[in-house]
C-alpha positions as CSV (number, residue, x, y, z in Angstrom):
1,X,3.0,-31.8,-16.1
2,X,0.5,-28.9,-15.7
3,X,0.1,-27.5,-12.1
4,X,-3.6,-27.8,-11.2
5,X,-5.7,-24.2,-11.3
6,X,-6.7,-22.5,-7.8
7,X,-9.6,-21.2,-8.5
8,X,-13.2,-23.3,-7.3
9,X,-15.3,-23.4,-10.4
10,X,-18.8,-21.3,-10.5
11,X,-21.2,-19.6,-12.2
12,X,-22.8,-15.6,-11.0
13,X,-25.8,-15.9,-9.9
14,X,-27.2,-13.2,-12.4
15,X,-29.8,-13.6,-15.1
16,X,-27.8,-13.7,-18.1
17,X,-26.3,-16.3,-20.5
18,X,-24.4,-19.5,-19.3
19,X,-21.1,-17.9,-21.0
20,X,-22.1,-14.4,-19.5
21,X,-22.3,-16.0,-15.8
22,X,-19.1,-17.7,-16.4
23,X,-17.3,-14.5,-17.5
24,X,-18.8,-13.0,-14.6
25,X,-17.7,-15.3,-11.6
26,X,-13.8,-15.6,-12.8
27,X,-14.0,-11.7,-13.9
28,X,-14.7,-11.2,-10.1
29,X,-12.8,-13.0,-8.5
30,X,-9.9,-11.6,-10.6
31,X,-10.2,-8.3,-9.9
32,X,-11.2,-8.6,-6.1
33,X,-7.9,-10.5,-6.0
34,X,-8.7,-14.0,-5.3
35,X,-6.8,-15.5,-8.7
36,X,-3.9,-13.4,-9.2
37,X,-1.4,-12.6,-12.4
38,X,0.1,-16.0,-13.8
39,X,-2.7,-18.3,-11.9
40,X,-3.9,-21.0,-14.3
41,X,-7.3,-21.3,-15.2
42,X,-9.0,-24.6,-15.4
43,X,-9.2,-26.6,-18.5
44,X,-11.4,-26.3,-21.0
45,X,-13.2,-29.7,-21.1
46,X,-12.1,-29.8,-17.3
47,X,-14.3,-26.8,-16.6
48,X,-16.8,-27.7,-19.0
49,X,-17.3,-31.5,-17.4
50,X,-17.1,-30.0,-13.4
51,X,-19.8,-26.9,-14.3
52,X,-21.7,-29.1,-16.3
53,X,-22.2,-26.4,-19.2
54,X,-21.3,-27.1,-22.8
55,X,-17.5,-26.8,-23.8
56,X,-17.7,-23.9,-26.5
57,X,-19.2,-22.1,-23.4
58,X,-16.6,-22.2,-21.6
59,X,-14.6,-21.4,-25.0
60,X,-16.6,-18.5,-25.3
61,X,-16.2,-16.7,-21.8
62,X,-12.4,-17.7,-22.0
63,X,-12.5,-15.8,-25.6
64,X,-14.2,-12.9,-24.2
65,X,-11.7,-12.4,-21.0
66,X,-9.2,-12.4,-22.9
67,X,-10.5,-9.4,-25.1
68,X,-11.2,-7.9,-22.0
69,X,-7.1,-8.3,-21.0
70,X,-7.8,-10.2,-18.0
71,X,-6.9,-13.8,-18.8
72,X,-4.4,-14.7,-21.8
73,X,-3.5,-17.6,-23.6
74,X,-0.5,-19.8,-24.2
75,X,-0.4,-22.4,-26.7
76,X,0.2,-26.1,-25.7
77,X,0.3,-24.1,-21.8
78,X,-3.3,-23.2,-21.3
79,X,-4.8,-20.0,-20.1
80,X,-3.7,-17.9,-17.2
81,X,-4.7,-14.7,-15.3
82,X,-2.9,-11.3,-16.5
83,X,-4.1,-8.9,-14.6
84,X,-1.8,-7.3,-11.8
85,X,-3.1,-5.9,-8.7
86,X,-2.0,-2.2,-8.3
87,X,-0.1,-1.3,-5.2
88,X,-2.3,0.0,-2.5
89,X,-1.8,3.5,-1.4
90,X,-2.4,4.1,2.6
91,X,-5.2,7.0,1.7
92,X,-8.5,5.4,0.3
93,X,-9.9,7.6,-2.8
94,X,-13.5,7.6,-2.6
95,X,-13.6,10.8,-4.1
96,X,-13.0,10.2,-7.4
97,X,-16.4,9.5,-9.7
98,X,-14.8,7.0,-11.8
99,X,-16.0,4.1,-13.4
100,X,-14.5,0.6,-12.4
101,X,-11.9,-0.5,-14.4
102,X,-12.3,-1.7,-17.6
103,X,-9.3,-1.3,-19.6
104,X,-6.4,-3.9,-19.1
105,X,-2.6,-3.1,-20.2
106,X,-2.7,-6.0,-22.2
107,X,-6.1,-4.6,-24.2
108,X,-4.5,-1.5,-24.8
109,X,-1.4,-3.3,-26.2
110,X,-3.5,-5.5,-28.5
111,X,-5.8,-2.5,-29.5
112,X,-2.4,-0.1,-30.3
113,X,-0.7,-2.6,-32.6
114,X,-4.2,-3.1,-34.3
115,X,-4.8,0.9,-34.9
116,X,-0.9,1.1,-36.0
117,X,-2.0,-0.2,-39.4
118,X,-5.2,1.7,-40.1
119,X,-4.8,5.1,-38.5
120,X,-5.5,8.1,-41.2
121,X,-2.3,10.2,-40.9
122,X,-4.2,13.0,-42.1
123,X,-5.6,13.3,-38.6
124,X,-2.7,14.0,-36.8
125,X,-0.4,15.7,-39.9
126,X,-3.8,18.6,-40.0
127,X,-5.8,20.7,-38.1
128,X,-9.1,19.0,-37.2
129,X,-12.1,20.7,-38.4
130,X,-13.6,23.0,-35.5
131,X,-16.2,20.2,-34.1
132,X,-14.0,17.4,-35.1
133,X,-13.5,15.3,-38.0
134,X,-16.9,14.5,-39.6
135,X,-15.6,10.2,-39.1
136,X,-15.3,10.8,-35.6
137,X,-18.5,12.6,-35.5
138,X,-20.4,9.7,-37.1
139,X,-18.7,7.1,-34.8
140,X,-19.7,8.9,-32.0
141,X,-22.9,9.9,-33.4
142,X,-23.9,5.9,-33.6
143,X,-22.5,5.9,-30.0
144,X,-25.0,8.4,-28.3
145,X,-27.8,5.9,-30.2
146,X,-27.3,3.2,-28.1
147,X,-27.9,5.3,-25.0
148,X,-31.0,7.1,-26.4
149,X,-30.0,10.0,-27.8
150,X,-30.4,10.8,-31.5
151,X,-27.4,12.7,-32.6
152,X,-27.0,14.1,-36.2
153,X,-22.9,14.0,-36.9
154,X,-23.3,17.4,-38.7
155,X,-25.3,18.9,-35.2
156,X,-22.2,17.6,-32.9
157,X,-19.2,18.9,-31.7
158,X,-16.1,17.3,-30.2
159,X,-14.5,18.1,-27.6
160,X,-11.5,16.9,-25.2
161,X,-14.0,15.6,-22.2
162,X,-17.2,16.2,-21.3
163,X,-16.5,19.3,-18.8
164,X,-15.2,21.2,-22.0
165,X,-18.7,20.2,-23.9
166,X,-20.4,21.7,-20.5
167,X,-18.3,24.9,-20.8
168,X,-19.0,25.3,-24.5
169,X,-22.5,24.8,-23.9
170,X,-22.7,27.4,-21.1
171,X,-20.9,29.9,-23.4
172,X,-23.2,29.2,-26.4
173,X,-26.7,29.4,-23.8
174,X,-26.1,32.1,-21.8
175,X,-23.7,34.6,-23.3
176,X,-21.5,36.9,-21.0
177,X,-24.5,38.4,-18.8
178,X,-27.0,35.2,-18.9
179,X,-27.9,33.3,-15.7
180,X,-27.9,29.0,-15.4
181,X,-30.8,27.4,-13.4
182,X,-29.2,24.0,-11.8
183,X,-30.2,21.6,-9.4
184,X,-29.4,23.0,-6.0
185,X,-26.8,20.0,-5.4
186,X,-24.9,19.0,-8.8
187,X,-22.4,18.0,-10.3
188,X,-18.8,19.8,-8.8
189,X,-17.4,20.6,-12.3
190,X,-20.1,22.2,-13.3
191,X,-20.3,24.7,-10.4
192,X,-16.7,25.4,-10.7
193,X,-17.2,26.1,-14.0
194,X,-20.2,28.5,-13.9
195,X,-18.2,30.6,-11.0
196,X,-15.1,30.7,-13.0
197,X,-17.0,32.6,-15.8
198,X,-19.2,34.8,-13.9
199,X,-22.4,33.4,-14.5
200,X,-25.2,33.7,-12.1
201,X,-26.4,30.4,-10.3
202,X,-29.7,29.4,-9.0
203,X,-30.6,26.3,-6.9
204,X,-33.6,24.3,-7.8
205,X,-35.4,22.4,-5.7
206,X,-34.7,18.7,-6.1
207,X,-36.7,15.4,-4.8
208,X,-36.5,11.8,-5.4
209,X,-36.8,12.4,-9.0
210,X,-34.3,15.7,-8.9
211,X,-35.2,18.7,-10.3
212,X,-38.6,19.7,-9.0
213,X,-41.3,21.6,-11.7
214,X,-42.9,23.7,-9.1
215,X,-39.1,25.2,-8.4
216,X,-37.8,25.4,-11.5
217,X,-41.3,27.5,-12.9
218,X,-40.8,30.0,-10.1
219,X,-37.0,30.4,-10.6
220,X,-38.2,30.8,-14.4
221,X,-40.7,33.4,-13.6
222,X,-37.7,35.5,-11.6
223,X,-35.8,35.7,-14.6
224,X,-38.5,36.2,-17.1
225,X,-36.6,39.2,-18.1
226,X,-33.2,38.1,-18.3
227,X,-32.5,37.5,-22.2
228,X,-29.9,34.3,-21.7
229,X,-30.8,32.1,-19.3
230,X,-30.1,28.3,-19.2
231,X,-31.3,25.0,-17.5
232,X,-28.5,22.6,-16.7
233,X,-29.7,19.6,-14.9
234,X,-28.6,15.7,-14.9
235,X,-32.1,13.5,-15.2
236,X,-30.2,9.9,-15.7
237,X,-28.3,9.1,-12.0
238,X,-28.1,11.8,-11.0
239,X,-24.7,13.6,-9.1
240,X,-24.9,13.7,-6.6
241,X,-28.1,11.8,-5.1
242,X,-28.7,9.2,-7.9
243,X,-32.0,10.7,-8.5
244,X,-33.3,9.6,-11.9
245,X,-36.8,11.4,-13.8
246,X,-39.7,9.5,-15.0
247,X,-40.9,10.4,-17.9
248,X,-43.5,12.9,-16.8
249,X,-41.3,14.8,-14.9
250,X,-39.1,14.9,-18.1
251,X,-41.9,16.1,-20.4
252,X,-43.1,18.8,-17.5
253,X,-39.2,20.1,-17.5
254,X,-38.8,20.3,-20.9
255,X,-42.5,22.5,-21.5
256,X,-41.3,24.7,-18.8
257,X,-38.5,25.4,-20.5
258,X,-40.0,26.0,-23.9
259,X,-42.5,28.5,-22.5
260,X,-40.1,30.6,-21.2
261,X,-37.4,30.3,-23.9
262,X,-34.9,28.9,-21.8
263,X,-32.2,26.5,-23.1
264,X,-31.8,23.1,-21.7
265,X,-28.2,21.6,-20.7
266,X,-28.7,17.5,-20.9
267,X,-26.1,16.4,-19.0
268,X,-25.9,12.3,-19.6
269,X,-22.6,11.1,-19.1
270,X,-23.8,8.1,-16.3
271,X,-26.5,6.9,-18.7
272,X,-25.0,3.3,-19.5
273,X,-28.0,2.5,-22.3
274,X,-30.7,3.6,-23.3
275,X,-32.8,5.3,-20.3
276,X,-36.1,3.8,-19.1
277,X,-37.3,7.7,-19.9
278,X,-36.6,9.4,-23.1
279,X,-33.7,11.5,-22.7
280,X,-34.4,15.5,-22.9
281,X,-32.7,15.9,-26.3
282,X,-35.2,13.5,-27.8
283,X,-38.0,15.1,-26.6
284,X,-36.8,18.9,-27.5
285,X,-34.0,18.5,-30.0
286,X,-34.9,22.1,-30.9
287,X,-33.8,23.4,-27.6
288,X,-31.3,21.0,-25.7
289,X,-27.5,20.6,-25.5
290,X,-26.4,17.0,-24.7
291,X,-23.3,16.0,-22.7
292,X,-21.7,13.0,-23.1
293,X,-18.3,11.9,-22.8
294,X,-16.3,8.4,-22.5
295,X,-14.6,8.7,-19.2
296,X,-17.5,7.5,-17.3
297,X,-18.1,4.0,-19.1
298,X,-14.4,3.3,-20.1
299,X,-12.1,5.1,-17.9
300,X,-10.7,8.5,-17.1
301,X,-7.5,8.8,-18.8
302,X,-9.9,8.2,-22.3
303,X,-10.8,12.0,-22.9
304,X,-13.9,12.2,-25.5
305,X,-16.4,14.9,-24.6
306,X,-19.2,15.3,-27.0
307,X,-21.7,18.4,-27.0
308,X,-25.3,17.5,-29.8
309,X,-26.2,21.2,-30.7
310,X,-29.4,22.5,-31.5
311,X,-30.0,23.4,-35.5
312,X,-29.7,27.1,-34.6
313,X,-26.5,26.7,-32.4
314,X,-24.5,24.8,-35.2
315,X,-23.2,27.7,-37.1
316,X,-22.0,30.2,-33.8
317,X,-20.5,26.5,-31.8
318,X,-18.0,26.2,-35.0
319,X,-17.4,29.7,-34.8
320,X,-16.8,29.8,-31.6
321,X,-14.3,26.1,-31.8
322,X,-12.4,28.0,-34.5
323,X,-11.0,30.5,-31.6
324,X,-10.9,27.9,-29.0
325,X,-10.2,24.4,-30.5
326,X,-11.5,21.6,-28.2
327,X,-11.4,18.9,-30.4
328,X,-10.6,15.0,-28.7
329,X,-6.7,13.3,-29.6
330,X,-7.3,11.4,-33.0
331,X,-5.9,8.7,-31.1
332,X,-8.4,8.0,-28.9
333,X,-10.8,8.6,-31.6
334,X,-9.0,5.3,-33.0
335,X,-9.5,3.5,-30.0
336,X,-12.8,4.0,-29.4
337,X,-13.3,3.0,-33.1
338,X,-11.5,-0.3,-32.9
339,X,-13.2,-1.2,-30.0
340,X,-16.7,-0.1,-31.2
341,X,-15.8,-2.6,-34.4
342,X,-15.0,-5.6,-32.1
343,X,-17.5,-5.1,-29.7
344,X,-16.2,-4.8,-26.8
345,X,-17.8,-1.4,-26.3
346,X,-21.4,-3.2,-26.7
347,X,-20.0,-5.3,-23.8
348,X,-19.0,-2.8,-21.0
349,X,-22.3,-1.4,-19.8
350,X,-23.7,-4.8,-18.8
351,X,-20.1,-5.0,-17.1
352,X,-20.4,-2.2,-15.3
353,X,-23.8,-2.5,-14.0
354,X,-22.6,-5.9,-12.5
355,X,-19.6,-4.0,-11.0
356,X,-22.1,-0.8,-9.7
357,X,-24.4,-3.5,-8.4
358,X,-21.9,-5.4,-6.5
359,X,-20.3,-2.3,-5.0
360,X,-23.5,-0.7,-4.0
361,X,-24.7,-4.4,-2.3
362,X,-21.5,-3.9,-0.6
363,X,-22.0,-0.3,0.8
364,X,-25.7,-1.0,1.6
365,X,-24.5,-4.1,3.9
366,X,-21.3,-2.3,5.5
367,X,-23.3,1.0,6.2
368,X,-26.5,-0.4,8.0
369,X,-29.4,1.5,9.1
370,X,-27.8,4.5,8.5
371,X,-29.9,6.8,5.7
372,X,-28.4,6.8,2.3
373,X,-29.6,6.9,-0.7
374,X,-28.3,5.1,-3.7
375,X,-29.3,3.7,-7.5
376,X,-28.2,-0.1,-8.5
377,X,-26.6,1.5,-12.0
378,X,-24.7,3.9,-10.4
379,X,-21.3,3.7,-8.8
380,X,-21.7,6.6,-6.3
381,X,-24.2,7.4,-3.5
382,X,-25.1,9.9,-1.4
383,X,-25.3,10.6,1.8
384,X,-27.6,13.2,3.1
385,X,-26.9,15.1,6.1
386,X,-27.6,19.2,7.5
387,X,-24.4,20.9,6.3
388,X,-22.3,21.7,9.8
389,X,-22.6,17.8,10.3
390,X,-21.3,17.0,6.6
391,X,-18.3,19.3,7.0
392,X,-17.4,17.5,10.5
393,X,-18.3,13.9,8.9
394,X,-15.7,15.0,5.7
395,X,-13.1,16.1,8.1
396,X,-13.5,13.4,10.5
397,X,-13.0,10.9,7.3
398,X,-9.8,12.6,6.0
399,X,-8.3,12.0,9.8
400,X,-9.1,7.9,9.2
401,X,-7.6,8.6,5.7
402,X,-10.4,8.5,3.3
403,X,-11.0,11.1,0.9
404,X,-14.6,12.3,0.3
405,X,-16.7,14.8,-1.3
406,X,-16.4,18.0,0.0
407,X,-19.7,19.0,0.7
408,X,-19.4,22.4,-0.8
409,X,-18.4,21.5,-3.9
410,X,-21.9,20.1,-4.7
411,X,-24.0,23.2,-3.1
412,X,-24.6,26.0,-5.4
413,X,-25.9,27.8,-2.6
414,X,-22.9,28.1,-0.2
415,X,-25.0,28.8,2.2
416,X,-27.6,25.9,2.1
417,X,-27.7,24.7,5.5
418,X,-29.0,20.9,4.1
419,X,-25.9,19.3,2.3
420,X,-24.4,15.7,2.6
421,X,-21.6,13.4,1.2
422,X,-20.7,11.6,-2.0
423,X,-19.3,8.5,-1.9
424,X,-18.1,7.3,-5.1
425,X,-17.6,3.6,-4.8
426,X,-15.9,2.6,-8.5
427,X,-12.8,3.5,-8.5
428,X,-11.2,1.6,-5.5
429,X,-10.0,-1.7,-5.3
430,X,-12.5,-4.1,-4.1
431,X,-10.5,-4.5,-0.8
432,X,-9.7,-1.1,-0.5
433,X,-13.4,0.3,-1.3
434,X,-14.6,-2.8,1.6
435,X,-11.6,-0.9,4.0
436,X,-13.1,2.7,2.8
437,X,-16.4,2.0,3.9
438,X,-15.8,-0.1,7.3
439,X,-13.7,3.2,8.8
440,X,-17.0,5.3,7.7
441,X,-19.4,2.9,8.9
442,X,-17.5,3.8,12.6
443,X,-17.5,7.0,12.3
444,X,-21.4,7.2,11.0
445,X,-21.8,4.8,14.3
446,X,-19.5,7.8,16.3
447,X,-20.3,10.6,14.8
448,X,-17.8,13.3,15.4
449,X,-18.6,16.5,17.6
């Protein structure tokens, strides 16, 4: 006799397809931990009859969990949950910008077997070429379309993650002596990076929108006479204020930057589609170096950075990859491949704008009145504050055990005296990111001395 199913049948209350709502509701309730790892799901005709919805839509939604690795499927059993919860550790990680998950153990077995049979040994018995192996390129290549960005395999170069693609486009830009104009707060990588080899750093201004013309021209004019110089700036979601450009202010950049012969460093690893403004390298191929990498839309541990180059920069980035080799694991290359062919890839950014959506609902309720700023695609947000009282909120936070943002490590001025906190809300558990937030919301209601 089969033991009845816990979970209370619903649909999300999103604007998507019947199946889509379906996957949506049980996905949830999976991963926030209300059905747990070997709970049966309902029925299929059970499901179908209580929802009132058509039985291959319930077919469907089952089908597409269980690509997904969160639900699988035993015959003449039914279909039960298989995804574990992961032991809690006592400190609470909201530190970390990384995406929700999306990559189950049982996907990754199911994906391994399937790559076992059609991997090209070539790639791991020889050297890659310097910018990778021209299939990869093109795989990639037809990646970056569906986020806006028109990418020419033979004008891209692979690269282990996306910092690496920011470090090789820093080298290529501005030399040994050049100077990098970035958005005052940015990403923390980035800065590192630019201190670690000696280039000089200046802030731009940066508004609702980020990086401000008016700024940026008068920074430009400074350095008129420096030969190198570089623009590195993040116009989709911004990190770390979730700022994102119109289209205007993308066009205005992009003319500054061609009047005064300065390079422009894209950087559009949070872009989950195709941007409601043309991204920088569409409008200025000729000039701009796009960042991209998978570690923001399928998970960390998948390390793919890719770097589109400019025509003129093709020839000196190979040159440069055949002393430094940077090129991604043919094995992830594989993955990414397999998954692109199934389509589970076209899949995850609606995923994960639910998932940012739902944890950004959930900061915005648990942190009140007090003044954030924040962007429904984006699974961080920002909190603004004068810099003495950041430092004191970041401390204050690492007493009640949650990890932050360090507030420095966003400021390329070390001395800006206007600073704040990043909160990155996707890589928590739900529970644990709800716990995170409640000890904050006390200490933004106490704030420390």
């Amino acid at each position: 006799m089969h033991l009845q199913s816990p979970w209370v049948p619903r649909l999300a209350n999103l604007e998507i397809s019947t199946a889509e709502r379906l996957v949506q509701a049980l996905a949830d309730d999976i991963i926030e931990g209300g059905l747990k790892g070997g709970d049966r799901l309902p029925a299929h005709r059970t499901l179908a009859w209580q929802l009132g919805i058509g039985l291959g839509t319930v077919t469907k939604a089952y089908a597409t969990l269980e690509r997904r690795g969160l639900v699988s499927s035993v015959k003449g059993r039914g279909t039960f949950v298989a995804i574990r919860q992961a032991h809690k550790a006592r400190e609470i990680d909201l530190s970390s910008n990384a995406p929700p998950s999306m990559i189950s153990a049982r996907l990754l077995a199911q994906t391994l077997t399937g790559i076992a049979r059609k991997i090209d040994t070539d790639h791991l018995n020889l050297y890659s070429p310097p910018t990778g192996h021209l299939e990869h390129r093109r795989l990639l290549a037809r990646w970056l379309e569906t986020l806006g960005v028109s990418a020419d395999p033979d004008h891209l170069a692979l690269t282990s993650n996306a910092r690496q693609a920011i470090s090789l486009a820093f080298d290529l830009a501005c030399g040994p002596q050049g100077v990098i104009l970035m958005e005052r707060l940015t990403y923390p990588g980035a800065i590192a990076l630019a201190r670690r080899k000696g280039y000089r750093m200046l802030g731009i201004a940066i508004d609702a929108e980020g990086m401000l013309p008016a700024s940026l021209a008068t920074a430009l004019d400074a350095v008129a006479s420096t030969a190198s110089k570089a623009v590195y700036l993040t116009p989709t979601l911004h990190n770390p204020t979730t700022a994102t450009m119109s289209a205007e202010r993308r066009r205005t950049i992009v003319d500054l930057c061609r009047q005064s012969g300065a390079w422009i460093i894209e950087d559009g690893v949070y872009a989950l589609g195709p941007p409601n403004a043309p991204s920088l390298a569409m409008l200025a191929p000729e000039r701009v170096f796009h960042v991209n990498g998978l570690s923001k839309s399928l998970g960390p541990g998948l390390r793919i950075g890719m770097l589109t180059l400019p025509p003129t920069m093709v020839a000196a980035a190979k040159e440069t990859l055949q002393d430094i080799p940077l090129a991604p694991s043919p094995l992830a290359c594989a993955l990414v491949e397999e998954w692109l062919s199934s389509g589970l890839i076209a899949s995850i950014p609606q995923d994960l704008r639910h998932e940012a959506r739902r944890r950004s609902n959930l900061a915005i309720s648990l942190l009140g009145a007090h003044e954030y700023v924040t962007h429904p695609d984006a699974y961080h947000l920002w909190l603004p504050m004068p810099r003495d009282e950041a430092d004191r909120f970041a401390a204050a936070a690492a007493a009640a055990d949650i990890k932050v943002t360090m507030p420095e490590s966003v400021m390329v001025d070390r001395h800006d005296r206007q600073a704040g906190i990043r909160l990155c809300l996707g890589a928590p558990s739900f529970p644990d990111l709800t716990e995170g937030l409640t000890r904050l919301a006390t200490l933004l209601n106490n704030p420390p001395n």
